[in-house]
C-alpha positions in Angstrom: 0.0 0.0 0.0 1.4 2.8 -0.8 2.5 5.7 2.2 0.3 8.3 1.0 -2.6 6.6 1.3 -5.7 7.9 3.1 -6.6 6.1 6.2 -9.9 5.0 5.1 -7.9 3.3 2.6 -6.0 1.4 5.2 -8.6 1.1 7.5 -10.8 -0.9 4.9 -8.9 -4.7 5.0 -10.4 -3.5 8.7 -13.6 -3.0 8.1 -14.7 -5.4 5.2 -15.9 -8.2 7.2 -17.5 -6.5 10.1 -19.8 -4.4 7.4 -19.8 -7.6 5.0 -21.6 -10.0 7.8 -23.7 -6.9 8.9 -25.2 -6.7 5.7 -25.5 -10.4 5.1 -27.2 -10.2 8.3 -29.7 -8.1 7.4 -30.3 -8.7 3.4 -30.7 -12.6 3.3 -33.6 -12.4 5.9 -35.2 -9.5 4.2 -34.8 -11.1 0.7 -36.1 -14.0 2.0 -39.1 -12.4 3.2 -39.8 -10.4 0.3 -39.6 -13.9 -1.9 -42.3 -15.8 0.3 -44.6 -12.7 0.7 -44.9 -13.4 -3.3 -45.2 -17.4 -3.0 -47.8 -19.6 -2.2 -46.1 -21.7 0.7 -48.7 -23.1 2.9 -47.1 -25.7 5.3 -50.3 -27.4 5.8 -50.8 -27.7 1.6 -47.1 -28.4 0.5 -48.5 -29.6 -2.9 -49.8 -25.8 -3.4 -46.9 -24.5 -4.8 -45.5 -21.4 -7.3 -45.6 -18.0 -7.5 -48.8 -15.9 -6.5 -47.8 -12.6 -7.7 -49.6 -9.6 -5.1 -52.3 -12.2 -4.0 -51.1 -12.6 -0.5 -50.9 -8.6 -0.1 -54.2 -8.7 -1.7 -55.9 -10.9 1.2 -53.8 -8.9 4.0 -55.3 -5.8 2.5 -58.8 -7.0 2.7 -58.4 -8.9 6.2 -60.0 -6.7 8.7 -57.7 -8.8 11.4 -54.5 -6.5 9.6 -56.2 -3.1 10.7 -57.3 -4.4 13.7 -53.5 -5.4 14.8 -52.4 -2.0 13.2 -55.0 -0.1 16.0 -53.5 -2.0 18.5 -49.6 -1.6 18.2 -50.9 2.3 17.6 -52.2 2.3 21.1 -50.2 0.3 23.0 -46.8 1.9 21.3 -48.7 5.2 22.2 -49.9 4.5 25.6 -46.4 2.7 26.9 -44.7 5.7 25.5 -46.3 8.3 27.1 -46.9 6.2 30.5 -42.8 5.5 30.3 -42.0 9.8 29.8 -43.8 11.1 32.4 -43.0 8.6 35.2 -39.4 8.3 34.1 -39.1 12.3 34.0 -41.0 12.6 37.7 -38.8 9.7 38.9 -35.5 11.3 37.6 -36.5 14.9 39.3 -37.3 13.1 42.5 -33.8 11.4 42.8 -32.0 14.4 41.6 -32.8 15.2 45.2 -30.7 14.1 48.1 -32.2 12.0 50.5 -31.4 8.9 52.8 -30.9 5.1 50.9 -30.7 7.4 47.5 -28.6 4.9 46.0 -30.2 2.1 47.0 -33.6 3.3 45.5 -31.8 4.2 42.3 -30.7 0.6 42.2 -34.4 -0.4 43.1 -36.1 1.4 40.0 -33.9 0.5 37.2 -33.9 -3.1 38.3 -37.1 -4.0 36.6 -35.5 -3.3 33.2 -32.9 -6.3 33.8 -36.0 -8.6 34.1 -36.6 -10.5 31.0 -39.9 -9.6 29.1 -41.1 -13.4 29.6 -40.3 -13.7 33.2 -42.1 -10.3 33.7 -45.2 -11.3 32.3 -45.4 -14.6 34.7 -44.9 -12.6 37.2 -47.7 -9.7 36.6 -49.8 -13.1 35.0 -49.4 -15.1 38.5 -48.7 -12.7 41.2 -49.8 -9.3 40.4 -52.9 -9.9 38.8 -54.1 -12.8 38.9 -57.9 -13.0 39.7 -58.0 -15.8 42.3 -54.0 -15.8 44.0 -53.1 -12.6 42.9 -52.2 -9.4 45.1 -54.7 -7.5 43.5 -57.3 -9.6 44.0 -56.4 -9.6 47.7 -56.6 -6.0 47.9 -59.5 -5.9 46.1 -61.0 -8.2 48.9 -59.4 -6.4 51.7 -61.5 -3.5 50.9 -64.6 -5.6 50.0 -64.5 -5.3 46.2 -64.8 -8.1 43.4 -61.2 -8.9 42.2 -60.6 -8.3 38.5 -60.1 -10.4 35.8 -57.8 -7.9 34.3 -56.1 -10.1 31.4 -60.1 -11.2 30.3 -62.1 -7.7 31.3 -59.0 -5.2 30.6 -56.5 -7.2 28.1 -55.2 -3.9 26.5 -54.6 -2.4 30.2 -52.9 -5.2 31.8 -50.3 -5.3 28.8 -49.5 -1.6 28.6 -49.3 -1.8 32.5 -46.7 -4.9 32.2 -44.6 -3.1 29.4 -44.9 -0.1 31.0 -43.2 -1.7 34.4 -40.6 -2.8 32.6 -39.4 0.2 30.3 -39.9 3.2 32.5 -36.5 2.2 34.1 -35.0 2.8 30.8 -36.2 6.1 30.4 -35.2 7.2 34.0 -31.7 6.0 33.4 -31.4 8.3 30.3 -33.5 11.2 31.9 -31.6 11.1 34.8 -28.7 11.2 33.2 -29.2 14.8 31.1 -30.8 15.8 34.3 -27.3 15.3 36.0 -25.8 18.1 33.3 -28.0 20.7 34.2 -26.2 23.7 35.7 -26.8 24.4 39.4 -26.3 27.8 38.9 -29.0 28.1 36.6 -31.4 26.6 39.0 -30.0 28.5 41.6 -30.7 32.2 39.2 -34.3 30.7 38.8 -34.6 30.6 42.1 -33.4 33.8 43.1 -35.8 35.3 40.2 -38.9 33.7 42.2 -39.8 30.3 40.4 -41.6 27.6 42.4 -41.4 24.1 41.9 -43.3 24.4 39.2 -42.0 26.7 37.3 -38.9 25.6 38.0 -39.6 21.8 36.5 -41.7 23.6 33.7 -39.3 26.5 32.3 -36.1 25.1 33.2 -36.0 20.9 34.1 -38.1 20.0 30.7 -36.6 22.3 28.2 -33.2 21.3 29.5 -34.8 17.4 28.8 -36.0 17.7 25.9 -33.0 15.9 23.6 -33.1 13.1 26.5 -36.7 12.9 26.4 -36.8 12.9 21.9 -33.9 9.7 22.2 -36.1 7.9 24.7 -39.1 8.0 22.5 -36.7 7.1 19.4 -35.9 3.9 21.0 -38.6 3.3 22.6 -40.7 3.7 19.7 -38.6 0.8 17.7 -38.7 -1.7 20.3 -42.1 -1.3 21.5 -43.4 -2.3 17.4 -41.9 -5.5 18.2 -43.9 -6.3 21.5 -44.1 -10.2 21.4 -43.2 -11.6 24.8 -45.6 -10.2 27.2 -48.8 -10.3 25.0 -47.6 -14.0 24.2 -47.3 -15.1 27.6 -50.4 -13.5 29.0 -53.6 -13.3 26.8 -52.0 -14.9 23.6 -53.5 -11.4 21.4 -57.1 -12.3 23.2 -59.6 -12.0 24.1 -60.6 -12.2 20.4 -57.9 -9.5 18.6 -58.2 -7.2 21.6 -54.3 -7.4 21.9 -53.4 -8.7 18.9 -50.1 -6.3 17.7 -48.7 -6.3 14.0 -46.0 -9.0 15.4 -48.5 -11.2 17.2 -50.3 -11.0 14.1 -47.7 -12.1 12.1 -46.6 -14.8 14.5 -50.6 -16.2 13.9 -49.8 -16.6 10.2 -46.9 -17.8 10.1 -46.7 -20.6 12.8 -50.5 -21.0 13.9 -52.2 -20.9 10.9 -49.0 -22.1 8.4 -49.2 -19.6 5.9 -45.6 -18.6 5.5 -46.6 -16.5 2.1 -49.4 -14.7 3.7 -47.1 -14.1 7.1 -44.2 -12.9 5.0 -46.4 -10.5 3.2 -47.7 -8.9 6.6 -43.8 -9.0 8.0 -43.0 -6.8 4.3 -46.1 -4.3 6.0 -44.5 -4.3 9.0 -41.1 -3.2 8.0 -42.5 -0.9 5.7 -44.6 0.8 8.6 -41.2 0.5 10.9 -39.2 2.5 8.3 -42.0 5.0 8.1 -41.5 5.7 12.0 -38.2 5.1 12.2 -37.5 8.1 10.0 -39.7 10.6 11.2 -38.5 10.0 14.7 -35.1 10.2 13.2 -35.4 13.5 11.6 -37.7 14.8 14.4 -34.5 13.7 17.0 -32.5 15.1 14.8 -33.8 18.6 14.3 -34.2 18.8 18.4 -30.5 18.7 18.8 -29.8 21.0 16.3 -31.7 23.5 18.4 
């Protein structure tokens, strides 16, 4: 190689292998899905075989199940999200404050994020809210009340209160964490200028968040399309389609019902409708740190 070479150049040998298996990593399942969703591949028909053009995207289209699932990831992507932003931005202003066993709370509320999504959902299935063993049926008791079947009366609730457990950690670790940069000083002027609490978390705290806040929903927004586990575990998308999500729904197709061509199509929807989000977020995050 010769010396005046540019260090991309040399860098490259580098690099080759690491971006070569990333994209192998990420074409072969997409192309693979893109050739099903145009195939008639029924594993409970083998023999009905060959190519079937847009007629699989032609019955998702007209399969009121599809728009149904849509709804659903809609509201539970919406409801998580705004349940995880406010309590992880009240959590992260409360232990901004110094008080006794600080640390050990800390430790306490980001612990739930380390749980995996499967063992969470046993645990809110069986323990939490359960409608015969459960601790909220034996509050509801104490108090004289019928328990609640939440996961047969409230199916939507109980999984936006599971997901929400478990990801409100993350967004207090990353809220905390800007809220840790903010100058003292500048609280310390808003003090001296009059502002309350309020106006101190309103005019100061949440315009200083607001980059921390945009990345959480970024992220959050991604992962929560793919909610699988916890709906899985708990009301298997029941009762009916009432929590049936665009990746449950694909999950029917595919290895319920058999129809790898149909499910393929629905998974091509799916990462059409990801993109879509994934790059308004992107450029909405990115025009907030530009400010």
């Amino acid at each position: 190689m010769a010396a005046g070479a540019s260090p991309n150049v040399k860098t490259l040998p580098l690099v080759a292998p690491a971006v070569i298996v990333l994209l192998l990593w990420m074409i072969v399942p997409l192309g693979m899905t893109l050739w099903f969703s145009f195939q008639r591949y029924n594993l409970l028909n083998p023999f009905l075989t060959g190519f079937a053009g847009l007629e699989n995207y032609r019955f998702l289209i007209e399969d009121p199940a599809l728009y149904r699932a849509m709804w659903n990831t809609l509201v539970l992507v919406g409801s998580v999200l705004i349940i995880t932003v406010v309590f992880g931005t009240l959590l992260a202003v409360l232990y901004d404050q110094p008080f006794w066993g600080n640390g050990i709370c800390r430790v306490l509320v980001i612990a739930p994020f380390f749980v995996m999504p499967t063992v969470s959902a046993l645990v809110w299935k069986n323990m939490l809210l359960h409608p015969v063993n459960g601790i909220s049926a034996f509050l509801s008791r104490s108090v004289g009340m019928s328990p609640i079947d939440w996961f047969s009366s409230l199916p939507m609730t109980s999984i936006i209160m599971i997901v929400s457990w478990q990801w409100v950690p993350f967004a207090f670790l990353i809220i905390f964490t800007a809220l840790q940069s903010l100058d003292e000083e500048q609280k310390e002027a808003a003090r001296i200028d009059g502002a309350g609490p309020l106006a101190m978390f309103f005019y100061v705290i949440v315009p200083h968040l607001r980059r921390a806040i945009s990345v959480v929903i970024m992220i959050e927004t991604i992962f929560f399309l793919t909610i699988f586990a916890e709906i899985f575990v708990t009301t298997s998308g029941g009762p009916g389609l009432a929590t049936t999500n665009l990746a449950y729904f694909i999950y029917t197709k595919a290895l319920l019902e058999f129809d790898v061509g149909y499910a393929s199509a629905g998974g091509v929807i799916a990462i059409i409708l990801a993109n879509i989000v994934a790059i308004f977020l992107v450029r909405t995050v990115a025009r907030t740190l530009e400010v």
